[in-house]
TIMAR-47828 format. One line per 5 residues: number of its first residue (from 1); their letters; for each residue y, z, x of C-alpha. Coordinates in steps of 0.05 Angstrom, whole numbers. Each point is the difference from the previous one (the first is absolute). Layout:
N
NUM	a	Y Z X; ... .
***
This chain:
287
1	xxxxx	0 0 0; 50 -6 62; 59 -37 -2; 3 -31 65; 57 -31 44 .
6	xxxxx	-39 -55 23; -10 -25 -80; 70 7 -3; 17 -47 47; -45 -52 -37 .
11	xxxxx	29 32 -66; 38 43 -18; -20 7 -76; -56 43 23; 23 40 50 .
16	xxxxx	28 74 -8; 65 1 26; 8 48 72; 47 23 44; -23 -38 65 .
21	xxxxx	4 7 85; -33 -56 40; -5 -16 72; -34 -33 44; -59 45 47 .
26	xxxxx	-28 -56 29; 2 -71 15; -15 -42 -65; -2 67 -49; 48 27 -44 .
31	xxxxx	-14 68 -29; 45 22 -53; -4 71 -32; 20 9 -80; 26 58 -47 .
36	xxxxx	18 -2 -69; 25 27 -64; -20 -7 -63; 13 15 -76; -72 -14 -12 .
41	xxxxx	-61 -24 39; -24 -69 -48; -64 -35 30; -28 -55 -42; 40 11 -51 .
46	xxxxx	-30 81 -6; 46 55 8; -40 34 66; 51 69 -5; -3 16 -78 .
51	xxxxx	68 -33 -2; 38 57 57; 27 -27 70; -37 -22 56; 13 -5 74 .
56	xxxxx	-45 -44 43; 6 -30 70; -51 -31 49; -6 -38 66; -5 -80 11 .
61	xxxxx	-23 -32 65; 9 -80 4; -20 -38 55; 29 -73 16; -55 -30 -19 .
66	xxxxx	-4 18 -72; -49 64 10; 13 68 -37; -13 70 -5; 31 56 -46 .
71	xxxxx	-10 69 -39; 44 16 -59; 4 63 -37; 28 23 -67; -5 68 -41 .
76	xxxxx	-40 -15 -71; -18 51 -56; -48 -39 -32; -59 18 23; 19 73 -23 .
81	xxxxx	29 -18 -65; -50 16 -64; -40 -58 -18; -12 -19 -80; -55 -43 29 .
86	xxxxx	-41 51 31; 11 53 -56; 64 31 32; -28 11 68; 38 -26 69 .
91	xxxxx	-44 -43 40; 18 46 64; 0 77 4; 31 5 60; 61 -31 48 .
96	xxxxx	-1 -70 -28; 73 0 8; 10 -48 51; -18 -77 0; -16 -28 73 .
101	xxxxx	-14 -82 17; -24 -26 54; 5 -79 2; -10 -60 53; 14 -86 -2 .
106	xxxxx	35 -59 20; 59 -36 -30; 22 -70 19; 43 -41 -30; -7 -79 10 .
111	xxxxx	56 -46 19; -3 -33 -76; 24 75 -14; -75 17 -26; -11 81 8 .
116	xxxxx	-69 37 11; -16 61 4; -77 31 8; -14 72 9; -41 53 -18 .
121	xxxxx	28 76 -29; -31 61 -12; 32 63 -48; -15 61 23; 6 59 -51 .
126	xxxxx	-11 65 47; -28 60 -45; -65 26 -42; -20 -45 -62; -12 31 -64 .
131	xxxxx	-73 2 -31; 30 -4 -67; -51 -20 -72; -57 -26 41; 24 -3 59 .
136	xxxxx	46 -60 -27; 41 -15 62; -6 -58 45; 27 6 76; 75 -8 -4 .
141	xxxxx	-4 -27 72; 2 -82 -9; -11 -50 42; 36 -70 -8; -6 -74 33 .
146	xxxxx	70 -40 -17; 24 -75 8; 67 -25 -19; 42 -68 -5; 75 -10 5 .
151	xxxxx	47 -44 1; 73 4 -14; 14 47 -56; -74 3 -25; -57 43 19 .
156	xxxxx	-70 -5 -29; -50 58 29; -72 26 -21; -32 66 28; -72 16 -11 .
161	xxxxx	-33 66 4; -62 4 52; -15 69 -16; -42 39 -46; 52 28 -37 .
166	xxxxx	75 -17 -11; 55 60 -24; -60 38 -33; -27 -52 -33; -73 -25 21 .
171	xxxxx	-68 35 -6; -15 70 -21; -43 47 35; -46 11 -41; 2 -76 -38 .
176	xxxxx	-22 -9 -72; 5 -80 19; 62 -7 -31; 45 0 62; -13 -42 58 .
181	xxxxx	29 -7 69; 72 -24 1; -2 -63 54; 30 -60 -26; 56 38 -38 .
186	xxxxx	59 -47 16; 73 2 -7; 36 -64 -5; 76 -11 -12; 50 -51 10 .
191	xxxxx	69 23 35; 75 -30 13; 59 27 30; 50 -43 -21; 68 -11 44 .
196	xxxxx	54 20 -55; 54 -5 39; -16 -60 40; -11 -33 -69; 66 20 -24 .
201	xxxxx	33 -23 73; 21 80 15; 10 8 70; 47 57 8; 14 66 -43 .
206	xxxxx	-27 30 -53; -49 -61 -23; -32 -7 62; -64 21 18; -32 8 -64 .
211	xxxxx	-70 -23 -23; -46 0 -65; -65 30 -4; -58 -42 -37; -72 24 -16 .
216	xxxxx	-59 -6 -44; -69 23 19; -70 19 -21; -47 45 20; -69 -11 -17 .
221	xxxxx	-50 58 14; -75 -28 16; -35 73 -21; -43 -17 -65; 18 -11 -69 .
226	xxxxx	10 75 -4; 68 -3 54; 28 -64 -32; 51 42 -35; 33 6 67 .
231	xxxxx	23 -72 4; 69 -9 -6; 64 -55 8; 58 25 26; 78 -23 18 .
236	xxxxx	58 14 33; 77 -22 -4; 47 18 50; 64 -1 35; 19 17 84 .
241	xxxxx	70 14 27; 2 -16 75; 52 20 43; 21 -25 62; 73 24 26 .
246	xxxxx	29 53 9; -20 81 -10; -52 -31 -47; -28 -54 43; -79 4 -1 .
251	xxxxx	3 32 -74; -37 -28 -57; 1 26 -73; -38 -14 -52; -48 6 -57 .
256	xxxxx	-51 -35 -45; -32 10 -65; -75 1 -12; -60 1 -48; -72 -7 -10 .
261	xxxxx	-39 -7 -61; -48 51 19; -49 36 -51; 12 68 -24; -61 23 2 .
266	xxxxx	-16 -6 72; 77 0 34; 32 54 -41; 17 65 58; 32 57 -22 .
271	xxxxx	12 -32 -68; 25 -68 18; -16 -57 14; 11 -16 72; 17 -73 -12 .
276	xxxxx	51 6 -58; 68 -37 9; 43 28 58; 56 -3 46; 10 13 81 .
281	xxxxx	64 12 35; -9 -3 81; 40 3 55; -13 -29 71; 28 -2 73 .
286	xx	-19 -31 59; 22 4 63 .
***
């Protein structure tokens, strides 16, 4: 669930906006350090801190060549937040406050302007897992394989889960047969950041620097008939102020609203539905 720099450089629809220090440690590698803060921490479209603020900041290391390496971190509640699903219970007992990724590719972008981007991420959720009604608690600890496209404003992306078990969802211990291993859930969404002020021929002041936010998504979950109520389609609408003079120069502000038609029955925490219609605010500096 990380919002990573390096996707914001593809595009920045995705990305969680950060306060930001890069330099250079060795020949051909950047490594750039983030921090931010936010009204809310929104992945896939779900609401990952019951709505409250969330600060997060991680590590990048780029190479010349196209190679990466990072770890991103975020607080979460939701993996402590009562579950209607599981009859009221919290799928941890313990910690589970913290969400840690771990993630690893190679980006190029072709001289047509063509973008890739291949990588693999893993979400760490550090903490003791609830046993719950039957022990009804996949591994929150998910394991992901991801490919994307871009060019100009448009990004098209899928990410498929290799693990048993994605966010919880996946096979039981004990199984009735109803719930099966979670590999092949997929998330695929289309993306643009589009150039608002370039469009509108801004160069200077107050109109400069902005940019729209465009998504739509689904996520599938592969777990047997008795998970498919976890599938979802999600969006997200947006606006970013970038500054670059000045006091403020290296500040962007911003926000975006979101929302997933989730189910009740299986995304409701703490009496609500973690994917009903919302709004961010962010701030961001980088320097």
């Amino acid at each position: 669930m990380r919002k990573s720099l390096i996707t914001t450089a593809v595009l920045g629809a995705l990305a969680a906006p950060s306060f930001v220090f890069a330099a250079d440690s060795a020949p051909g590698v950047t490594v750039a350090y983030n921090v931010g803060l936010y009204s809310q921490y929104i992945f896939r479209g779900l609401t990952q801190t019951d709505r409250g603020p969330a600060v997060q900041g991680g590590v990048d290391l780029t190479h010349s060549s196209g190679f990466y390496l990072g770890a991103w971190a975020s607080n979460i509640s939701w993996l402590r937040d009562s579950n209607r699903a599981n009859g009221g219970d919290a799928a941890y007992s313990k910690d589970g406050r913290v969400e840690l990724d771990i993630y690893g590719g190679y980006r190029y972008t072709f001289a047509n302007g063509l973008g890739i981007d291949l990588g693999a991420l893993q979400y760490i959720y550090p903490g003791s897992k609830k046993a719950g009604r039957q022990d009804g608690w996949a591994s929150a600890y998910t394991t992901e394989l991801y490919g994307a496209l871009s060019y100009g404003w448009v990004q098209a992306k899928i990410s498929s889960v290799v693990s048993d078990s994605a966010w919880t969802v996946g096979k039981y211990i004990p199984n009735d047969g109803t719930s099966k291993n979670a590999q092949g859930t997929y998330y695929a969404e289309l993306n643009a950041t589009i150039p608002v002020s370039d469009l509108i021929g801004a160069k200077d002041g107050l109109a400069s620097g902005i940019t729209g936010i465009a998504h739509i998504a689904r996520q599938e979950f592969n777990a047997g008939s008795f998970n498919d109520a976890y599938s979802y389609t999600d969006y997200k609408l947006g606006l970013q102020k970038s500054f670059s003079e000045g006091a403020l120069n290296g500040v962007n502000l911003g926000g975006y609203w979101t929302y997933a038609n989730t189910k009740d029955s299986v995304w409701t925490l703490n009496n609500r539905n973690i994917g009903d219609s919302t709004g961010t605010v962010f701030v961001q500096k980088t320097f």
